[in-house]
C-alpha positions in Angstrom: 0.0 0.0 0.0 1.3 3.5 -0.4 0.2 7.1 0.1 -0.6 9.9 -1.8 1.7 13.3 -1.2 -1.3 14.7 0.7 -2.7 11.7 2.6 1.6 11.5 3.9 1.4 15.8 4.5 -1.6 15.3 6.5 -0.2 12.2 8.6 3.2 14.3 9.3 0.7 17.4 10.4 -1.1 15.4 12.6 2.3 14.0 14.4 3.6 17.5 14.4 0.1 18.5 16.1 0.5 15.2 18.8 4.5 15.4 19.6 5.1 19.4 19.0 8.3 18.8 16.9 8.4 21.2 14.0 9.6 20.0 10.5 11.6 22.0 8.5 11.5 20.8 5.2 9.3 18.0 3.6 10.6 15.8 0.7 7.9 13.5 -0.6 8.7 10.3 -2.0 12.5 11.2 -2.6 14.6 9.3 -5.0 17.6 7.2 -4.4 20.6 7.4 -6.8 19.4 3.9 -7.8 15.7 4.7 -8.6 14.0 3.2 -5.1 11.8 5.9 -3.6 11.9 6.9 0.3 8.7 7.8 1.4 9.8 10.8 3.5 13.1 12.7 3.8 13.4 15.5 6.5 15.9 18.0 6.4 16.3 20.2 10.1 19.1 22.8 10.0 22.1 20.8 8.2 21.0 17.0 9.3 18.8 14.4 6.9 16.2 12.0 8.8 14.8 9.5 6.6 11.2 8.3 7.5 9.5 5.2 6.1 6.2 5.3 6.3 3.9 1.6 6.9 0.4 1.0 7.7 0.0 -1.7 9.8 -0.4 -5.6 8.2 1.2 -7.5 10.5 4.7 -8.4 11.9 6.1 -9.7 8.2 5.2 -6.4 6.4 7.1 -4.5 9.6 9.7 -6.8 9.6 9.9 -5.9 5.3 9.7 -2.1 5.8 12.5 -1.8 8.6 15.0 -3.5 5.6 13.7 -1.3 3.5 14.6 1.8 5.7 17.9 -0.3 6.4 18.6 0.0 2.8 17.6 3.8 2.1 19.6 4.4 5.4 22.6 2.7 4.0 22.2 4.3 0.4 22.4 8.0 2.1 25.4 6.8 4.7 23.3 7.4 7.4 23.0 5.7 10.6 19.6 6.2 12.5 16.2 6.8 10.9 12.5 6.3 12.0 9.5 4.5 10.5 6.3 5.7 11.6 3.5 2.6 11.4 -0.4 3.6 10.7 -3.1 1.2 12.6 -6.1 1.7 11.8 -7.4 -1.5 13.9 -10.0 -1.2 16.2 -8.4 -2.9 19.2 -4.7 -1.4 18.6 -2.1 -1.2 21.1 0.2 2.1 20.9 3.4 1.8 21.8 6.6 4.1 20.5 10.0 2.0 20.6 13.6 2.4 19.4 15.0 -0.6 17.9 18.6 -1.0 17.0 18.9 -2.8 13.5 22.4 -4.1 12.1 22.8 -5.1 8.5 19.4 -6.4 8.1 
């Protein structure tokens, strides 16, 4: 599944709006030097945060998007970046937690 520029601008308002952390600059859908696609890149002052966004299928699609941010992260010789999951279940549990991935 993927989202539409506006459908991600309105997600990323919405977090703004819940956490208070202001966003500089917005880059939807940014390209890699070897044509794969990011879903969000966020420049603050002079540092790049790479954002993946996923809504929620299940533990083997999560498990598939955090390689995927492995990758973009290791494309732009990054180290840390974030991928923000959707749920739109009924009974979901919320939780916010910091992983540490190595060479996926």
């Amino acid at each position: 599944m993927s989202f539409s520029a506006e459908e991600i601008e309105t997600m990323l308002l919405e977090y703004e709006k819940e956490t208070g952390i202001k966003m500089d600059t917005k880059l939807l859908a940014s390209e890699t030097r070897n044509k794969r696609r990011m879903n969000v890149v966020i420049t603050f002052g002079r540092k790049k945060y790479i954002v993946e966004l996923k809504l929620w299928n299940g533990k083997k699609y999560e498990e598939k998007g955090l390689k995927q941010l492995s990758e973009y992260l290791e494309i732009q010789g990054l180290e840390t970046g974030y991928m923000l999951v959707f749920n739109f279940n009924k009974n979901k549990e919320y939780k916010a937690e910091w992983l540490m991935l190595v060479n996926i």
